[in-house]
C-alpha positions in Angstrom: 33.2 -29.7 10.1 34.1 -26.2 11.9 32.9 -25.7 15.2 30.6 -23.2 16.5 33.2 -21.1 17.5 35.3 -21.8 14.4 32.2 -20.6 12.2 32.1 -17.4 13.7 35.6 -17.0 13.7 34.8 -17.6 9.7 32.1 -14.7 9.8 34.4 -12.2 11.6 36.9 -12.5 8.4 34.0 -12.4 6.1 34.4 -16.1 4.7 31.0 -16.2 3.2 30.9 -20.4 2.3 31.0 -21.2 6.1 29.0 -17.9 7.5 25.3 -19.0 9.0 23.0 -16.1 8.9 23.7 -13.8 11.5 20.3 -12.5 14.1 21.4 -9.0 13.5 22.5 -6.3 11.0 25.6 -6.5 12.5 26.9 -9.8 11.3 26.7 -11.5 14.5 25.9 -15.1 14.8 22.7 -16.3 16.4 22.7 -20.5 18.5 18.9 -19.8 16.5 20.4 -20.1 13.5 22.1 -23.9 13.8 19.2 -26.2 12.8 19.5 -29.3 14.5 17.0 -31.3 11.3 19.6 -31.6 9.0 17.9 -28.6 7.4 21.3 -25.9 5.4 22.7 -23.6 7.2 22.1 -20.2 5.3 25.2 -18.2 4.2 26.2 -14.4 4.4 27.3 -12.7 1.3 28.9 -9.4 1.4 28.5 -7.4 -1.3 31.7 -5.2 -0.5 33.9 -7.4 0.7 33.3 -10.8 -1.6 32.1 -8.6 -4.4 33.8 -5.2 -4.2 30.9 -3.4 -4.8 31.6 0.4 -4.5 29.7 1.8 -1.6 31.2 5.7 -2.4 28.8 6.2 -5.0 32.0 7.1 -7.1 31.3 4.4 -9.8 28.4 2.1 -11.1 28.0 -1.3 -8.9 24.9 -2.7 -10.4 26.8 -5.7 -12.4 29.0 -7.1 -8.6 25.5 -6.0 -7.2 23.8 -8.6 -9.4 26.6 -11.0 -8.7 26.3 -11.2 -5.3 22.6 -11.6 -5.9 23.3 -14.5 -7.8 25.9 -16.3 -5.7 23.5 -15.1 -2.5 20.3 -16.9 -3.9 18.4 -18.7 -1.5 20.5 -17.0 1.6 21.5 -13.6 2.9 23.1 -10.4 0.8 24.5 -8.1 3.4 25.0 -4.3 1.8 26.7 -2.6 3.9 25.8 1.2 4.7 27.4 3.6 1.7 25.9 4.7 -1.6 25.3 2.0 -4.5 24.7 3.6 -8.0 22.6 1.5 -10.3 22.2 1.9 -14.0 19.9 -1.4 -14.8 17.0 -3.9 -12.5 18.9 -6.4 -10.2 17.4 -9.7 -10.4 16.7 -11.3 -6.4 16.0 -15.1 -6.6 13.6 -16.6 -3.9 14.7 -17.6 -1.1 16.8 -14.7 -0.8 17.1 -11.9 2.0 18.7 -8.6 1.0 20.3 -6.7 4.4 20.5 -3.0 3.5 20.4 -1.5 6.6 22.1 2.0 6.3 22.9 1.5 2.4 21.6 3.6 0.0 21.4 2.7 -4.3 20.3 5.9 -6.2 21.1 6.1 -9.5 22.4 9.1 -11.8 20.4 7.4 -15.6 17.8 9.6 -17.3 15.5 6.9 -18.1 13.8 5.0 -15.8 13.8 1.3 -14.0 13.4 -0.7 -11.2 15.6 -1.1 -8.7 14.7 -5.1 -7.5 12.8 -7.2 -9.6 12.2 -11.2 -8.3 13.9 -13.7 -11.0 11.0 -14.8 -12.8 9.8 -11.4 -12.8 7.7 -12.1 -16.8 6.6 -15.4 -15.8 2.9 -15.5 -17.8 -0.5 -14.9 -15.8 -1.7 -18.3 -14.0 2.0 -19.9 -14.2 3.1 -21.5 -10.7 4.7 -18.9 -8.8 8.6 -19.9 -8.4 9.9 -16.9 -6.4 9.1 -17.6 -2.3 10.4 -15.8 0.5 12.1 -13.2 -0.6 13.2 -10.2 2.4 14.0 -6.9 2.1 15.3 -5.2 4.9 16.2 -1.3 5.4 17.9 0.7 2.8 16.9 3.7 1.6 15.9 3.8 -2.3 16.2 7.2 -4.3 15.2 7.8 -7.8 16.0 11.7 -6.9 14.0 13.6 -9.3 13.5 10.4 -11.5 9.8 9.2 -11.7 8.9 8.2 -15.2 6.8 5.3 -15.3 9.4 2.6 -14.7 10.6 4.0 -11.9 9.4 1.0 -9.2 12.2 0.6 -6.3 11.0 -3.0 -5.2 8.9 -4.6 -8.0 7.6 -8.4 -7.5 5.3 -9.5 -9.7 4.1 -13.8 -9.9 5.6 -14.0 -6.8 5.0 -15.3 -3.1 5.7 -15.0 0.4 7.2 -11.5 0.4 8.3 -9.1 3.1 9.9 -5.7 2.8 10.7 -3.8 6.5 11.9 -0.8 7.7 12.5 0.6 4.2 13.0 4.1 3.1 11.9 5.1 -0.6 12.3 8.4 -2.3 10.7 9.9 -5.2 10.1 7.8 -8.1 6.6 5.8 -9.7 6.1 3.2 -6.7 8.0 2.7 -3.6 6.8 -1.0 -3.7 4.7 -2.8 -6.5 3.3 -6.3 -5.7 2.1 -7.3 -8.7 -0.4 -10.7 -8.9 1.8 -11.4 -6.0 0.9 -13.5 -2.9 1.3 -12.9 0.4 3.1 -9.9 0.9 3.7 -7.7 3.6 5.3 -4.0 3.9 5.8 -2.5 7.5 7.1 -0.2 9.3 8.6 1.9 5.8 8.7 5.6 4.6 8.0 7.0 0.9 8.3 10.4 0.2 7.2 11.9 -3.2 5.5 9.1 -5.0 3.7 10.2 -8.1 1.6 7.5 -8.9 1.4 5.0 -5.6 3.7 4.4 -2.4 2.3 1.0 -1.8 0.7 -0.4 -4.9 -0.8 -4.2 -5.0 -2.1 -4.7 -8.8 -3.0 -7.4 -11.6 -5.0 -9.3 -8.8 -3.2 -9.6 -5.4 -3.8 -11.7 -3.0 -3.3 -11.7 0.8 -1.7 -8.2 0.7 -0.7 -6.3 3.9 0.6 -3.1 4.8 1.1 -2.0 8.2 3.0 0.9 10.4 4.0 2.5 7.2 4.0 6.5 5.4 3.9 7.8 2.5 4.3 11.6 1.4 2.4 11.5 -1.7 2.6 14.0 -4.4 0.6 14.6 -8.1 -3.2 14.8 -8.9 -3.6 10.8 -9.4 -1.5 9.9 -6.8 -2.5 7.1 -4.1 -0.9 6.4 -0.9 -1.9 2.4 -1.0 -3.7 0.7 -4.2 -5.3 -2.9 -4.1 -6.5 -3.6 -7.8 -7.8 -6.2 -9.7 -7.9 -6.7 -13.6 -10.2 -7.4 -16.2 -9.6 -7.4 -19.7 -9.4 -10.1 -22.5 -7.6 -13.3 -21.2 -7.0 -11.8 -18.0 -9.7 -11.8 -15.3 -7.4 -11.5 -11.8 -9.5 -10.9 -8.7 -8.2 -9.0 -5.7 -8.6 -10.5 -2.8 -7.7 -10.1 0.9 -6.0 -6.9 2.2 -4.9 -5.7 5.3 -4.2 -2.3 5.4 -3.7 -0.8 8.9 -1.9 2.0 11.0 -0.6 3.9 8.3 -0.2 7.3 7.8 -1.0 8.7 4.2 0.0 13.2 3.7 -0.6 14.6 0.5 1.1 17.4 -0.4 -1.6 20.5 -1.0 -0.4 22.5 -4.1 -0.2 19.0 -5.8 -4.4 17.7 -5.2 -3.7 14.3 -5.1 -6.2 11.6 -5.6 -7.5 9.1 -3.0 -5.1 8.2 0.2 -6.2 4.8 -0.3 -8.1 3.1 -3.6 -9.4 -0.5 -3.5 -10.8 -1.1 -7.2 -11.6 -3.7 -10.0 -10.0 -2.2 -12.5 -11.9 -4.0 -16.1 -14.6 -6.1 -16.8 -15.4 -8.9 -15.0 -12.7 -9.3 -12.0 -13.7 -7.8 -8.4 -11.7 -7.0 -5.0 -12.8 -8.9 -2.4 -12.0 -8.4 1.5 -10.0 -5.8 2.3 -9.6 -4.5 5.7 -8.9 -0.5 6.1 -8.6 -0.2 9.5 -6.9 2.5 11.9 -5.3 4.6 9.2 -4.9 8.3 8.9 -5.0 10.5 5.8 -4.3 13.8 5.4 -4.8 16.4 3.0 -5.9 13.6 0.1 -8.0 14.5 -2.3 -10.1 12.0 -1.1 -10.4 9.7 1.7 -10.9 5.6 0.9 -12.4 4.5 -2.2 -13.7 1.4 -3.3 -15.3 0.7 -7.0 -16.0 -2.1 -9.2 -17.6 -5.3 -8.5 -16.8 -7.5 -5.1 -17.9 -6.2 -1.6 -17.3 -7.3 1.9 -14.8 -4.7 2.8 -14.4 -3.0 6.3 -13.5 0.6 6.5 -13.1 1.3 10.4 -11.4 3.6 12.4 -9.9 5.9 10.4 -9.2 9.7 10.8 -9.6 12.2 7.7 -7.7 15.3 8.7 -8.3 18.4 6.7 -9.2 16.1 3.5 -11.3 17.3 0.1 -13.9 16.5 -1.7 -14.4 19.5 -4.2 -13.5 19.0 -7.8 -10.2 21.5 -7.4 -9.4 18.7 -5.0 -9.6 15.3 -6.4 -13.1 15.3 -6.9 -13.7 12.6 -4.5 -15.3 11.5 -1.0 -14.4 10.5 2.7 -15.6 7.2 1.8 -17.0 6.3 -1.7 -18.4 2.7 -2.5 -19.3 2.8 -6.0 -19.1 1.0 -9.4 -17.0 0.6 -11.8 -17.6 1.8 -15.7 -14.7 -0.4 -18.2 -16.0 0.3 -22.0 -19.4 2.0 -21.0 -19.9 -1.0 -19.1 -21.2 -0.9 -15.4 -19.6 -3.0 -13.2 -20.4 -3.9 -9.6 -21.1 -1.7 -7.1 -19.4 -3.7 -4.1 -21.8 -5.1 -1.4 -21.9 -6.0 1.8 -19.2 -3.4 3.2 -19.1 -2.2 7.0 -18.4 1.6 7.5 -17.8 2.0 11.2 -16.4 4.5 13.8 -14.5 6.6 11.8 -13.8 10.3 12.0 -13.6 13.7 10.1 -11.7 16.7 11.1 -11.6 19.9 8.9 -12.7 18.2 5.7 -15.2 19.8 3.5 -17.6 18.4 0.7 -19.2 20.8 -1.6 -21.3 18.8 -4.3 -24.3 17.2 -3.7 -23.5 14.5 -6.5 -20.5 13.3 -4.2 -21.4 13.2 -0.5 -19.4 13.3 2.3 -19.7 9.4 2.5 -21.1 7.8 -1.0 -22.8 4.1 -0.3 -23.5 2.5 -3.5 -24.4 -0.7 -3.8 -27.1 -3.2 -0.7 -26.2 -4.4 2.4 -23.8 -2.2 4.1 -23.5 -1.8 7.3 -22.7 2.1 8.8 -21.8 2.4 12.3 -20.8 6.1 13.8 -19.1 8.6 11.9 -17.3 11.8 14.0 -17.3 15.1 12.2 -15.9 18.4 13.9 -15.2 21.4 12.1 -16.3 19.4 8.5 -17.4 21.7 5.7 -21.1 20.0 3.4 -22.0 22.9 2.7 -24.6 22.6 -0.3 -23.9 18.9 0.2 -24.8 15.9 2.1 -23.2 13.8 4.4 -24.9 10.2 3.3 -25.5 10.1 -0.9 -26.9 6.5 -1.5 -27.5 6.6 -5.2 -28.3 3.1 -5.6 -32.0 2.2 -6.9 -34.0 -0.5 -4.4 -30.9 -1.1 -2.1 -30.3 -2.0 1.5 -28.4 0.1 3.8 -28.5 -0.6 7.7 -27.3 2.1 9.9 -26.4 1.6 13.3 -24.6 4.4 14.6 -25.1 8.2 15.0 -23.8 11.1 13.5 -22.1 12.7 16.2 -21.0 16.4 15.0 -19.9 19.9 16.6 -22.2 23.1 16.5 -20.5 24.2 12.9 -20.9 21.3 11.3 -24.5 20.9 12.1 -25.0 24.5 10.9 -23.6 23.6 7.5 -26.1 20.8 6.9 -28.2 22.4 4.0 -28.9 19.8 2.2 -29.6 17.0 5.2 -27.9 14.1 5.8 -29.3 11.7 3.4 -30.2 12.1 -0.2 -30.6 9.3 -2.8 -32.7 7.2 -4.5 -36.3 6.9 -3.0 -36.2 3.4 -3.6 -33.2 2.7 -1.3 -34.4 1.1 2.2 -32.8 2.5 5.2 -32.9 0.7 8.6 -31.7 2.4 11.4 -32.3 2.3 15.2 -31.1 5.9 14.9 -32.9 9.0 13.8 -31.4 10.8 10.9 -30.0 13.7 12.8 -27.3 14.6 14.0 -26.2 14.4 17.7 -24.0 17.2 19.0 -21.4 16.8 20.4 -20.4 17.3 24.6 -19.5 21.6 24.8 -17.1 20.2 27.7 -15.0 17.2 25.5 
């Protein structure tokens, strides 16, 4: 048995049988990484030196990619920083932890695929998930001008326990796709020029969080984050549990993208359940947060709209919108029992009375202050509650600047006459201090 010196002698020459996993990007060897329970040591794989992957770009590595992969599973693949060109998906067993700090895999093909897919990628709707604890770390993934729709850098899908850090993505369909995944987490990443989604959490995710991350977005439907659940024949997947927070979400004006961030039961029958939109801030989206189909008990808190639209040439959309769902001329949900607290509108403008600055659909919600300075309803309202014989509590204040109050034609609540309203609060506005 080698030493603990004599095994990171063996990591110094790149011997990658007797390598434990090293605390750092740089290969050194951690005292936290000898386990004294018997439990295996992990082992470092290099892709360029045990696999001569070509990290000049100069020629196609995807098949010693993929073989490092395989002889890495269930340890560590360090890339080391160059350029990787890919022509086809690697495959990334559980267990695994990809270490791509400075390396970049682009690829030159004309049709589109995804970069990382787990193992058991196609494994049927309510099969066990095989694929745990799989890492991502750094890199920089670049489709170029490539963004078809099988253009998804990291793509899990039936899989678990998934964390991808301090990632760069650009262009492309998705930067990351969890897909009826479990427990996944993205933080602390960058996407530029998305056209469909940066973060996207579909076919009924559970326990999804993203946190600390951007994303550029670009293209009318485009989302910054998406938390989706799906109903259709034989597949009836609820989303539930999100926790999307501190993330900035820029859309790219000559482009009228759709909602920064969308939380929806997409099909008949399934819901989204529990998300929590807290402390993010969107700019220049076509709309702000939106959440549709049936489900409820959401929290949208604390986030900042900067300079965001709700007319038609914009997305056609709200600040906040709870709402149903139609699937087939079907009417599905609205979500109940949301809380819409504390958040903030600067330089946004609504100008249709059938949207609303903030849309509540749906009974017992809960709306706490909402901040509006130099916010544009005119021939609008700021509260639409559409809703026949619902329950809306309001316990904050509108708190507004002189302009905004002067473009309050059409009041601040308009709806169905059947909606209750509770409030402590008159409905007015209350301006705000000259001297702030």
């Amino acid at each position: 048995m080698l030493s603990r010196r004599g095994l990171a002698l063996a990591a110094a020459r790149g011997v990658a049988a007797a390598v434990v996993m090293p605390a750092g990007s740089d290969g050194s060897v951690s005292s936290d990484s000898f386990s004294g329970g018997g439990r295996p040591l992990a082992r470092v794989i290099n892709a360029v030196d045990n696999f001569h992957a070509d990290g000049t770009g100069t020629r196609d590595c995807t098949a010693e990619l993929q073989s490092a992969l395989i002889e890495a599973s269930g340890h560590v693949l360090v890339v080391p920083p160059g350029n990787y060109r890919l022509s086809a998906t690697l495959r990334i067993a559980g267990g695994t932890t990809l270490r791509a700090h400075g390396a970049r895999f682009f690829t030159t093909a004309s049709a589109g695929f995804n970069f990382f897919n787990n193992r058991n990628f196609e494994a049927p709707y309510g099969a066990v998930k095989i694929d745990h604890n799989i890492v991502f770390e750094g890199g920089t993934y670049d489709y170029g001008l490539l963004n078809d729709g099988s253009t998804h850098a990291i793509a899990m899908r039936m899989a678990a326990d998934i964390v991808v850090r301090d990632a760069l993505f650009l262009g492309g369909n998705d930067a990351t796709a969890m897909l009826a995944s479990q427990s996944t987490i993205v933080e602390n990443c960058r996407a530029f020029g998305q056209n469909n989604c940066a973060y996207d959490h579909w076919e009924g995710p559970q326990d999804a969080v993203v946190r600390g991350c951007h994303a550029f977005i670009r293209g009318r439907n485009a989302n910054g984050i998406l938390f989706t659940g799906v109903g259709e024949p034989g597949t009836r997947l609820t989303a539930s549990g999100a926790s999307f927070e501190d993330n900035w979400i820029v859309g790219l004006a000559a482009d009228e993208c759709g909602p920064g961030i969308l939380i929806n039961a997409d099909g008949a029958y399934c819901s989204t359940e529990n998300a929590k939109i807290v402390g993010n801030h969107l700019v220049n989206t076509g709309g702000g947060v939106v959440v549709s189909g049936a489900g409820g008990r959401h929290e949208i808190a604390e986030n900042e709209f900067v300079e965001c639209g709700a007319s038609s040439a914009r997305g056609g959309d709200c600040l906040v919108r709870i709402s149903p769902e139609i699937y087939n001329d079907q009417v599905f949900g609205p979500p109940n029992d949301c809380v819409v607290r504390a958040n903030r509108a600067i330089g946004c403008r609504v100008d249709s009375v059938e949207v609303g600055l903030v849309q509540l659909n749906g009974t017992g919600h809960v709306v706490g202050p909402l901040m509006l300075i130099r916010t544009s309803v005119a021939d609008g309202v700021v509260f639409w509650c559409p809703t026949p014989s619902n329950r809306i509590r309001i316990e904050g204040p509108v708190i507004a600047d002189a302009a905004t109050i002067a473009g309050v034609t059409q009041g601040f609540y308009m709806g169905d006459r059947s909606t209750i309203i509770e409030t402590p609060n008159p409905w007015k506005a209350r301006p705000m201090d000259s001297n702030r």
